[in-house]
Biopython code that builds the backbone (N, CA, C, O; Angstrom):
import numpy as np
from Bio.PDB.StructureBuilder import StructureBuilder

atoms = [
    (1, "UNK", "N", (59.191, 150.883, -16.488)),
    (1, "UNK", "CA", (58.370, 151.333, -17.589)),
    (1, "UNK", "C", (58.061, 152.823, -17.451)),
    (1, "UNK", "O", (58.113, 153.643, -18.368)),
    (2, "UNK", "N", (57.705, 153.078, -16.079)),
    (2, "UNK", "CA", (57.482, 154.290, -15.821)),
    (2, "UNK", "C", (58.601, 155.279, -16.465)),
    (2, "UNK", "O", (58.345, 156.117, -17.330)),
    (3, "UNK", "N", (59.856, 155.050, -15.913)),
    (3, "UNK", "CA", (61.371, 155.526, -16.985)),
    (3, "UNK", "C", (60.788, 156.178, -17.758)),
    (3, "UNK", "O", (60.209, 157.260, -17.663)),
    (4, "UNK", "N", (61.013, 155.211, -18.886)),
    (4, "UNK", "CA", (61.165, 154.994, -20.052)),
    (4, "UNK", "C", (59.742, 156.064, -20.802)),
    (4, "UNK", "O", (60.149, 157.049, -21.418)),
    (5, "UNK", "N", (58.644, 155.929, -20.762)),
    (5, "UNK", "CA", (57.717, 156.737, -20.284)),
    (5, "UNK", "C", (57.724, 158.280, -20.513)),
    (5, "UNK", "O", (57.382, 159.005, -21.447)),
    (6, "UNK", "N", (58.286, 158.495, -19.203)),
    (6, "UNK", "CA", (58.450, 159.860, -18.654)),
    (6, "UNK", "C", (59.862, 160.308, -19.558)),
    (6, "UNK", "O", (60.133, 161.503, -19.678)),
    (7, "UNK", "N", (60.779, 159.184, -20.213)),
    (7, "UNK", "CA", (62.239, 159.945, -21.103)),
    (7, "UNK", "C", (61.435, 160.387, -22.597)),
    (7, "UNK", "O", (61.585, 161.423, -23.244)),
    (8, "UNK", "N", (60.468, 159.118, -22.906)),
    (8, "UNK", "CA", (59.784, 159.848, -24.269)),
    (8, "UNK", "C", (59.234, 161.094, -24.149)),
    (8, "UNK", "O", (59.517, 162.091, -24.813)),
    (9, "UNK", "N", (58.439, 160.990, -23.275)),
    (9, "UNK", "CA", (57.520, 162.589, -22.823)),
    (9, "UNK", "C", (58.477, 163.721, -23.059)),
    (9, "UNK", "O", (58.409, 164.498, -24.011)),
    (10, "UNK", "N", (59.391, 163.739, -22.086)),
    (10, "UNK", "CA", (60.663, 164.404, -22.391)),
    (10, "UNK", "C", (60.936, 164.802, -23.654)),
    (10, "UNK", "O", (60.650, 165.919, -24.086)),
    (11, "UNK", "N", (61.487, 163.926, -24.285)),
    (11, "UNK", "CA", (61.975, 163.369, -25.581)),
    (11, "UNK", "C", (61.234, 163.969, -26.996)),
    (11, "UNK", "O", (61.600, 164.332, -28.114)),
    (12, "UNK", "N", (60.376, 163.884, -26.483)),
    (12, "UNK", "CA", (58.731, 164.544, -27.879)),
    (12, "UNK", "C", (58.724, 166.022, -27.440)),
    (12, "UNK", "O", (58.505, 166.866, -28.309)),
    (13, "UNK", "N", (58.947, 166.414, -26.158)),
    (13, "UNK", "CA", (59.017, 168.094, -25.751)),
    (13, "UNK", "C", (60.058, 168.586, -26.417)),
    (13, "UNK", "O", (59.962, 169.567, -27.154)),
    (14, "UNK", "N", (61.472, 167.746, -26.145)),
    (14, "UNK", "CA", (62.575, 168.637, -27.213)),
    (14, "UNK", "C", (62.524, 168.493, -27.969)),
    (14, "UNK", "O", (62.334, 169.576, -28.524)),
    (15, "UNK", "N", (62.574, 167.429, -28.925)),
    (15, "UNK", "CA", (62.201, 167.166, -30.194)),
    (15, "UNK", "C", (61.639, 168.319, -31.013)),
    (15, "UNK", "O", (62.047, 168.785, -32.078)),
    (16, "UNK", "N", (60.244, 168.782, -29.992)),
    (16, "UNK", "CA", (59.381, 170.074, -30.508)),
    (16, "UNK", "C", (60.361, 171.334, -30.876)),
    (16, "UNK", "O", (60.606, 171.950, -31.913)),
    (17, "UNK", "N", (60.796, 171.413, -29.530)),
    (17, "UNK", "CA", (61.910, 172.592, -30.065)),
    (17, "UNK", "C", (63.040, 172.893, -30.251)),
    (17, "UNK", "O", (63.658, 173.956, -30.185)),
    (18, "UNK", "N", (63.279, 171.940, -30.479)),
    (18, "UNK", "CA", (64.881, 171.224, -31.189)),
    (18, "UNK", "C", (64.921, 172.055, -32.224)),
    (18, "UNK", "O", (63.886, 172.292, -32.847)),
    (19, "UNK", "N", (66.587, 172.849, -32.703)),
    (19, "UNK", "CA", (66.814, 173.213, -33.714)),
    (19, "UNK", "C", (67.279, 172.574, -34.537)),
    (19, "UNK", "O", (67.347, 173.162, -35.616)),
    (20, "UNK", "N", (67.727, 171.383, -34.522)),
    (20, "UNK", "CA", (67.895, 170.240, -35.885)),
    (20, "UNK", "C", (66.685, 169.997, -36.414)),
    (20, "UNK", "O", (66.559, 170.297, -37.602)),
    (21, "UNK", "N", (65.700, 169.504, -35.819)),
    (21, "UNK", "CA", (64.275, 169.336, -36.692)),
    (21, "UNK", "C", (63.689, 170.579, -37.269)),
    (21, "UNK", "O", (63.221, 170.420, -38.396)),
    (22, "UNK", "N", (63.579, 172.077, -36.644)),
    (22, "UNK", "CA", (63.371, 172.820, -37.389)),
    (22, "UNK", "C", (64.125, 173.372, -38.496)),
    (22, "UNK", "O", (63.573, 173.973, -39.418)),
    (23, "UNK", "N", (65.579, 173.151, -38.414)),
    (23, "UNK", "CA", (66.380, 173.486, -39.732)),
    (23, "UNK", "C", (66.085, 172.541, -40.859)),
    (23, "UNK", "O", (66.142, 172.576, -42.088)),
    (24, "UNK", "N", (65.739, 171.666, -39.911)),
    (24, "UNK", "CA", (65.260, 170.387, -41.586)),
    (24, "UNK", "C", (63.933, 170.925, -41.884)),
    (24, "UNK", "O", (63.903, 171.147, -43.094)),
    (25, "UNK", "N", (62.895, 171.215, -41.370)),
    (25, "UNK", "CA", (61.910, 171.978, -41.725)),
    (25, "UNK", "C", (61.902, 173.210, -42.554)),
    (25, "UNK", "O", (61.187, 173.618, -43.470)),
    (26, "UNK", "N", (62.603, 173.515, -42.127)),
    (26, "UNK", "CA", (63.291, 175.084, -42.868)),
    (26, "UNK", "C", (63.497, 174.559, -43.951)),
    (26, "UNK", "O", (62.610, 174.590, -44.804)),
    (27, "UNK", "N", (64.752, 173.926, -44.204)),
    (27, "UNK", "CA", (65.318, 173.151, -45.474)),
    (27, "UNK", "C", (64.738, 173.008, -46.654)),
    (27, "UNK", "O", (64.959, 173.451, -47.781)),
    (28, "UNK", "N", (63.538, 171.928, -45.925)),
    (28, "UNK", "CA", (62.985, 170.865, -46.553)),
    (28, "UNK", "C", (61.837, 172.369, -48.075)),
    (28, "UNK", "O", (61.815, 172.431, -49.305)),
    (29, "UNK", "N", (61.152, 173.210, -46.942)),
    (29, "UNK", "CA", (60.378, 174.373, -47.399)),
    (29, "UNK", "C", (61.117, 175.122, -48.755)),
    (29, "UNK", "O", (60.574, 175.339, -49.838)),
    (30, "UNK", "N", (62.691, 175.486, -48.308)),
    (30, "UNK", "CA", (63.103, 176.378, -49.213)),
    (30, "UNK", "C", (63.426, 175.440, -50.438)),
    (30, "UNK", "O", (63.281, 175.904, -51.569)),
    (31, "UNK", "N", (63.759, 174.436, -50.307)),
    (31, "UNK", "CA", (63.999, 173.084, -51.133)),
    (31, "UNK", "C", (62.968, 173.223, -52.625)),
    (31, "UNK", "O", (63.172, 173.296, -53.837)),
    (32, "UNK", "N", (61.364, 173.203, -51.383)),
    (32, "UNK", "CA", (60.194, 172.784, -52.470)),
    (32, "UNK", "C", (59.585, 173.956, -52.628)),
    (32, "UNK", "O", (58.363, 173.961, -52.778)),
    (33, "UNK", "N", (60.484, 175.440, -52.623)),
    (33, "UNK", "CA", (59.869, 176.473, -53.343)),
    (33, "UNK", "C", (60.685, 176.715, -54.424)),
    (33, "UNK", "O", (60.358, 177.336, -55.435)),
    (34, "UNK", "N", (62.139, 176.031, -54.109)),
    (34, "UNK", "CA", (62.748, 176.201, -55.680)),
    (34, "UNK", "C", (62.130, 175.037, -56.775)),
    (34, "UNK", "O", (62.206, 173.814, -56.655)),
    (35, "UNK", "N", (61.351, 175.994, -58.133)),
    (35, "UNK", "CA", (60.658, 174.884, -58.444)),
    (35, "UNK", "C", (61.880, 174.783, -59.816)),
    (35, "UNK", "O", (61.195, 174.401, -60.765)),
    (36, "UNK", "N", (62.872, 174.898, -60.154)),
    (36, "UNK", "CA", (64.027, 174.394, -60.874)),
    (36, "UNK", "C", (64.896, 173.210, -60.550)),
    (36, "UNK", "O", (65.457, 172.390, -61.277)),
    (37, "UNK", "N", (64.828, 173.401, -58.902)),
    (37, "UNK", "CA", (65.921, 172.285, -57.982)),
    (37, "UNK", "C", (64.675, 171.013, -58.095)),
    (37, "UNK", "O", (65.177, 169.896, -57.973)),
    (38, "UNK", "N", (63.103, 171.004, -58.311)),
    (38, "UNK", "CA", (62.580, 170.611, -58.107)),
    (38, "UNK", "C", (62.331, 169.493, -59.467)),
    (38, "UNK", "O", (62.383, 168.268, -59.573)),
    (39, "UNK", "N", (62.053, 170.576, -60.367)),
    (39, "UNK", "CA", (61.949, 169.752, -61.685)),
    (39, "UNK", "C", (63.760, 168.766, -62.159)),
    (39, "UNK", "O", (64.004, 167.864, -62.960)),
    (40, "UNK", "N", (64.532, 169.456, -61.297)),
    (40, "UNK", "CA", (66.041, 169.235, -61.753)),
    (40, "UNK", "C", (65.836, 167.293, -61.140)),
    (40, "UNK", "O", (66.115, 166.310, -61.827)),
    (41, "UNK", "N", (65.262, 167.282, -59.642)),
    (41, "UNK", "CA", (65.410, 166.189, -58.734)),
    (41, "UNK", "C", (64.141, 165.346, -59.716)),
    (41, "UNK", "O", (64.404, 164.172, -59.978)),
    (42, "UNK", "N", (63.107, 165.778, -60.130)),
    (42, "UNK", "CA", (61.929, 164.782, -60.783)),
    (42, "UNK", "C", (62.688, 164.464, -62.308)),
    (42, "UNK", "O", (62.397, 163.326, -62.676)),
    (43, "UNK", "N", (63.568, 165.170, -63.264)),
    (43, "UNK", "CA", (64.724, 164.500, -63.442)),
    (43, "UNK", "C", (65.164, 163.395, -63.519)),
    (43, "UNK", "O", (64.900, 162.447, -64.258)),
    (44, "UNK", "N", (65.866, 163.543, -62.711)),
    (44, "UNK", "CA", (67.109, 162.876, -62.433)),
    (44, "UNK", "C", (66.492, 161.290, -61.916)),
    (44, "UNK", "O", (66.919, 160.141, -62.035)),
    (45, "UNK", "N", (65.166, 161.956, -61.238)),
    (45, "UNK", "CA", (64.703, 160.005, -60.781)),
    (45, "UNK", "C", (63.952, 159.680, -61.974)),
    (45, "UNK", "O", (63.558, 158.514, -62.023)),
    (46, "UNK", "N", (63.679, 160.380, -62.879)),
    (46, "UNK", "CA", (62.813, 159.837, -64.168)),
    (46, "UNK", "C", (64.171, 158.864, -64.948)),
    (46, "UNK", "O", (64.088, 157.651, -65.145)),
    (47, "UNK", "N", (65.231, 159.618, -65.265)),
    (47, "UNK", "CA", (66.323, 158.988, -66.023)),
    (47, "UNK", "C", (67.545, 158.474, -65.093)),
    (47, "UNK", "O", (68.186, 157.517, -65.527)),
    (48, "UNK", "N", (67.794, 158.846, -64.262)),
    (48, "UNK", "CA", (69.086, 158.500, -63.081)),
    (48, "UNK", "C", (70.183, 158.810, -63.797)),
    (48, "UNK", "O", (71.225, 158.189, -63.590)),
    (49, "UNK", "N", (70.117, 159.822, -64.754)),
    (49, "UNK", "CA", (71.422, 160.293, -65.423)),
    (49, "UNK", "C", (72.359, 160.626, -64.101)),
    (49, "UNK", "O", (71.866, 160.566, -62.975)),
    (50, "UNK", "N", (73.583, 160.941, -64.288)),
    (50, "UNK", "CA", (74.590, 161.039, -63.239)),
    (50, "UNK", "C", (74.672, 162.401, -63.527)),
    (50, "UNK", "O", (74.375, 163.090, -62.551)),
    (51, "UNK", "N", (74.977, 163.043, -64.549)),
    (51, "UNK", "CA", (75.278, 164.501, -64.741)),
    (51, "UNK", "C", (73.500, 165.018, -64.504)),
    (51, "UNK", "O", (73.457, 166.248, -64.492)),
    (52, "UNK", "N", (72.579, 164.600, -64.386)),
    (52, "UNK", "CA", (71.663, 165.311, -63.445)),
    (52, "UNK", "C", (71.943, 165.827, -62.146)),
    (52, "UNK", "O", (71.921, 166.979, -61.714)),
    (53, "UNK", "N", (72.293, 164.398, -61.451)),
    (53, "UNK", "CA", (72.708, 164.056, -60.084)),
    (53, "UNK", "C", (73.518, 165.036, -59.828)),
    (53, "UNK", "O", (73.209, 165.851, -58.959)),
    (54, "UNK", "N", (74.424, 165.119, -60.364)),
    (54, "UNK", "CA", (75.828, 166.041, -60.233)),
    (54, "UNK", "C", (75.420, 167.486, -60.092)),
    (54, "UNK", "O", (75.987, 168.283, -59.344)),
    (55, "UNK", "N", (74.271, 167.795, -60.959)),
    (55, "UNK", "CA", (73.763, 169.001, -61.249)),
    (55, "UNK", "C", (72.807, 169.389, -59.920)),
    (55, "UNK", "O", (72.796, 170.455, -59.303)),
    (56, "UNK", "N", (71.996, 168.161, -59.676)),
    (56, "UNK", "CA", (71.633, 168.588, -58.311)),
    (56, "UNK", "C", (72.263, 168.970, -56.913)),
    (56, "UNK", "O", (71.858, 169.863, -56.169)),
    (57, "UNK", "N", (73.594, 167.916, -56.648)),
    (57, "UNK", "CA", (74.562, 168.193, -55.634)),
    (57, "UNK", "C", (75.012, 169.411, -55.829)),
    (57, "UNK", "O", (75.717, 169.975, -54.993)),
    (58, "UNK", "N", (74.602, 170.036, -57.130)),
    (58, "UNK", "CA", (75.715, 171.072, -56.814)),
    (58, "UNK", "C", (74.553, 172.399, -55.896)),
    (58, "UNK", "O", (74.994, 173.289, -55.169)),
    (59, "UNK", "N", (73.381, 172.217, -56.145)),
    (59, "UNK", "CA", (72.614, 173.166, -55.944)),
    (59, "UNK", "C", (72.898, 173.337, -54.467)),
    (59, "UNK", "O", (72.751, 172.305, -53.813)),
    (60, "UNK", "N", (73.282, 174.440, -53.785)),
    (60, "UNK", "CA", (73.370, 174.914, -52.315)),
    (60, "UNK", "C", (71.998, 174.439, -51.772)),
    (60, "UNK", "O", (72.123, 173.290, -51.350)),
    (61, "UNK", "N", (70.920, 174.837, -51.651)),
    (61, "UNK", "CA", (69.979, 174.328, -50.774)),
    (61, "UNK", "C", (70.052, 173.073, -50.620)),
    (61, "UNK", "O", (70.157, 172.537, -49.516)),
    (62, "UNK", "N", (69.998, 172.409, -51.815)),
    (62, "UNK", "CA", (69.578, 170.762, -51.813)),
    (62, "UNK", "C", (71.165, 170.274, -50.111)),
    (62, "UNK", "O", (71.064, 169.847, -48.961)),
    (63, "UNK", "N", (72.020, 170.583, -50.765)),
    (63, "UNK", "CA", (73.258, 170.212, -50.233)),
    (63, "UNK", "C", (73.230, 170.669, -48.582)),
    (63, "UNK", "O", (73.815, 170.046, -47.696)),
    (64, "UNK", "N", (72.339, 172.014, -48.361)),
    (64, "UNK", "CA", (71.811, 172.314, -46.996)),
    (64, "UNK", "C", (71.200, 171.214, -46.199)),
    (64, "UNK", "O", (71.521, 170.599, -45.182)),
    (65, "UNK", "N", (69.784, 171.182, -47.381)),
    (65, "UNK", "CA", (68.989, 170.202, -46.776)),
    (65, "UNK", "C", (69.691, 168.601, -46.229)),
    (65, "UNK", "O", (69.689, 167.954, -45.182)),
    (66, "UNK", "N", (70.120, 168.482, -47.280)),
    (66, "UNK", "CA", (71.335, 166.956, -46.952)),
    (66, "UNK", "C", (71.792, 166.926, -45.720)),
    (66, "UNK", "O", (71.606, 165.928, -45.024)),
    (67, "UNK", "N", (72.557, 168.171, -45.193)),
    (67, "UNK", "CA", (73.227, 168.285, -44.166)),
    (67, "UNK", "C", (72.131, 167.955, -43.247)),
    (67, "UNK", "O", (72.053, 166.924, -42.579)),
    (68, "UNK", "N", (71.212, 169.018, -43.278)),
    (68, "UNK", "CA", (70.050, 168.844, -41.785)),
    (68, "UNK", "C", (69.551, 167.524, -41.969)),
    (68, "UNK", "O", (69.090, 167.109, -40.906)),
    (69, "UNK", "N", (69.459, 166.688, -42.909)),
    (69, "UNK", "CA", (68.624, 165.763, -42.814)),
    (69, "UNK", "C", (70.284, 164.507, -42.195)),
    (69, "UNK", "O", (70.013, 163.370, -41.809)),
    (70, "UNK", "N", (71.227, 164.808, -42.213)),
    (70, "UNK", "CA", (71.840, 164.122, -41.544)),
    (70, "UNK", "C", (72.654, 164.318, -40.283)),
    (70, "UNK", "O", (73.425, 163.558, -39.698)),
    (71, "UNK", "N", (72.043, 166.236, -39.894)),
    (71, "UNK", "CA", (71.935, 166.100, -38.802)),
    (71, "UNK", "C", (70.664, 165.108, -37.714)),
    (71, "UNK", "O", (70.832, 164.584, -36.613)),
    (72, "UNK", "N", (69.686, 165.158, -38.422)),
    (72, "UNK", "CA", (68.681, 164.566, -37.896)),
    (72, "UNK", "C", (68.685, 163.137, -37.455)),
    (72, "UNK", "O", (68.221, 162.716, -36.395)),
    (73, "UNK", "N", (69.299, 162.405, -38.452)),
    (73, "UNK", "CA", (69.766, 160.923, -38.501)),
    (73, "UNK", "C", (70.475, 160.538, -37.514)),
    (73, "UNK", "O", (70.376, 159.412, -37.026)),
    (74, "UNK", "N", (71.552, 161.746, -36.965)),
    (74, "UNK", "CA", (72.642, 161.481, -35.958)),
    (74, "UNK", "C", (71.854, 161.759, -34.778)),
    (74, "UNK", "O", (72.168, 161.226, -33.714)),
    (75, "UNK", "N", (70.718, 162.652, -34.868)),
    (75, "UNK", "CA", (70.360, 162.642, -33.614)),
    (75, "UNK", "C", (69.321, 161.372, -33.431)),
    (75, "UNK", "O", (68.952, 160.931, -32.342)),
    (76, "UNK", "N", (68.999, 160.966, -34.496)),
    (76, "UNK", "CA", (67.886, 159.616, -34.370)),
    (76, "UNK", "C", (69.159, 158.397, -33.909)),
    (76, "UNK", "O", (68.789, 157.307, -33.474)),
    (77, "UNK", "N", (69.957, 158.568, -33.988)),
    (77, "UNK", "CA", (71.295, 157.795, -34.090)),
    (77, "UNK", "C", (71.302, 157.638, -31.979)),
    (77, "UNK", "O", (71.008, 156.740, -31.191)),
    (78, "UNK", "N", (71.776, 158.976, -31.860)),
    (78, "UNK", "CA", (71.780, 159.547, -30.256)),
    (78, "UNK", "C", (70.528, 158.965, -29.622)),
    (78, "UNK", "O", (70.586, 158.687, -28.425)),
    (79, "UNK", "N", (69.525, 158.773, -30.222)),
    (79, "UNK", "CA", (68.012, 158.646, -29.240)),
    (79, "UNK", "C", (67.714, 157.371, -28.954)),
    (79, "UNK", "O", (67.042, 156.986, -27.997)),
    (80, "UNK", "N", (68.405, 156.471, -30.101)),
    (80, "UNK", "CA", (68.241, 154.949, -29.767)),
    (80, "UNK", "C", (69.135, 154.412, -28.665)),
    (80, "UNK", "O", (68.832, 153.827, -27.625)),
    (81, "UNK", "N", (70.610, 154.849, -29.283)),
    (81, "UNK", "CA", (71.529, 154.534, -28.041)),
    (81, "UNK", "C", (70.977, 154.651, -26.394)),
    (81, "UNK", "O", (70.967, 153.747, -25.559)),
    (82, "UNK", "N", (70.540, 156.033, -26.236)),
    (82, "UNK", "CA", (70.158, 156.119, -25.074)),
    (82, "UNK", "C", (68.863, 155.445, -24.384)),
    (82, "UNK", "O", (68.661, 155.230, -23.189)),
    (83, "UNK", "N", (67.935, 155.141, -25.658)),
    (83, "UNK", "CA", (66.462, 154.232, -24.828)),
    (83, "UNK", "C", (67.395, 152.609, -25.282)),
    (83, "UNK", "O", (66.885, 151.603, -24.789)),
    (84, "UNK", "N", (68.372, 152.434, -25.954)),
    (84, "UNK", "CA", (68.552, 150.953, -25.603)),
    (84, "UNK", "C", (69.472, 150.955, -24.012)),
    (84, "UNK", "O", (69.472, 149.927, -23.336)),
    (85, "UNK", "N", (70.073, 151.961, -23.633)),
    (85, "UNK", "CA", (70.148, 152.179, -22.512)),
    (85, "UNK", "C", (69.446, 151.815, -21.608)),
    (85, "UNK", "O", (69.489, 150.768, -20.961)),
    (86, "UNK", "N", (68.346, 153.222, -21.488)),
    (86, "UNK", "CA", (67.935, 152.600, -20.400)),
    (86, "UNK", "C", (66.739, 151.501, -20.337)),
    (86, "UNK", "O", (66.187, 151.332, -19.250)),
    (87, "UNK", "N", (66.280, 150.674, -21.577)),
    (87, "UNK", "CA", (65.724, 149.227, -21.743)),
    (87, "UNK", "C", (66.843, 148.577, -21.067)),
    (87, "UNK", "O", (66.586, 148.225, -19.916)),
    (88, "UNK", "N", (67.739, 148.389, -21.390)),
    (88, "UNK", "CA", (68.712, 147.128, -20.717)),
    (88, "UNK", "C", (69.402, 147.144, -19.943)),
    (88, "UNK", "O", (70.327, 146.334, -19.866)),
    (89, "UNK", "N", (69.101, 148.435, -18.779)),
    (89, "UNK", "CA", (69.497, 148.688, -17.432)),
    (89, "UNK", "C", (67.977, 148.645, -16.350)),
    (89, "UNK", "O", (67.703, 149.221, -15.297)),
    (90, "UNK", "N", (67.333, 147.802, -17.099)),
    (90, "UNK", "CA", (65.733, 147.351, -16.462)),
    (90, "UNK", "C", (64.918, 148.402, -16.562)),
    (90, "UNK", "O", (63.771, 148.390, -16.115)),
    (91, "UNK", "N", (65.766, 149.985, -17.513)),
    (91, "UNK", "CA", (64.017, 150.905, -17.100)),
    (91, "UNK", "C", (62.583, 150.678, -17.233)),
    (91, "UNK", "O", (61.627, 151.120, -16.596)),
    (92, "UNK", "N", (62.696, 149.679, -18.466)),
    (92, "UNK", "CA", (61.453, 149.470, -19.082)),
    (92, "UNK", "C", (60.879, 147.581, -18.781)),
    (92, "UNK", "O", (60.392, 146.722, -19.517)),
    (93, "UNK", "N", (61.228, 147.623, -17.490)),
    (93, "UNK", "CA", (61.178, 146.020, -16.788)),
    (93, "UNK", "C", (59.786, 146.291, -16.208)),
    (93, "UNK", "O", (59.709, 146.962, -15.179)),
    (94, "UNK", "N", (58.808, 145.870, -16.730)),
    (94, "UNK", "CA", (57.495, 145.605, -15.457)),
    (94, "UNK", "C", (57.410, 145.534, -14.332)),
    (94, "UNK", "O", (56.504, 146.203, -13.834)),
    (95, "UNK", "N", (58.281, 144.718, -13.406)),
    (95, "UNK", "CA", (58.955, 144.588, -12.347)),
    (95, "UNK", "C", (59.159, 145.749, -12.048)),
    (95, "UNK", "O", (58.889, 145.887, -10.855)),
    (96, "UNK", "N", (59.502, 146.694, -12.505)),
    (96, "UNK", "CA", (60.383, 148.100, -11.789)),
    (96, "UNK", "C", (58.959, 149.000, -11.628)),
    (96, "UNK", "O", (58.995, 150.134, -11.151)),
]
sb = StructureBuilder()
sb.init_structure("model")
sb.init_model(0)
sb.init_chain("A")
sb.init_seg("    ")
for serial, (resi, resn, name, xyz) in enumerate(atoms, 1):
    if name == "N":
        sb.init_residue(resn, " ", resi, " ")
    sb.init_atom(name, np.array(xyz, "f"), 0.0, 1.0, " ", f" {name:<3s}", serial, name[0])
structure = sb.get_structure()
């Protein structure tokens, strides 16, 4: 348990200064100061027209943000693998 523990601690320190989470931060900011890309996305979920949609993909930021937000995913992807790791190599066994 102790492990497991001490890998989150870890884990929440890089996290902090991880440049995937701050580019999605970044992103996410320049995203919701364009207030055109903004009204374009409130849109598109009011009607779900497709040529909205289309109109939004095309916008460069939005398509930024996409990216970081699936860099982020891959690294949420990376973080499980490794704590189901070390859960089922006993890190997180009481016993230990």
């Amino acid at each position: 348990m102790d492990q497991l523990i001490n890998y989150i601690d870890k884990l929440k320190l890089s996290l902090s200064n991880s440049k995937v989470i701050t580019n999605l931060v970044n992103c996410k900011k320049n995203v919701y100061k364009n207030k055109d890309l903004i009204e374009l996305v409130k849109k598109y979920n009011d009607t779900k027209d497709s040529k909205i949609r289309y109109e939004v993909y095309k916008n460069k930021e939005f398509m930024r943000y996409k990216q970081c937000e699936t860099d982020v995913n891959l690294l949420i992807m990376e973080i499980n693998n490794r704590l189901k790791i070390i859960s089922n190599s006993g890190g997180c066994n009481e016993s230990n």
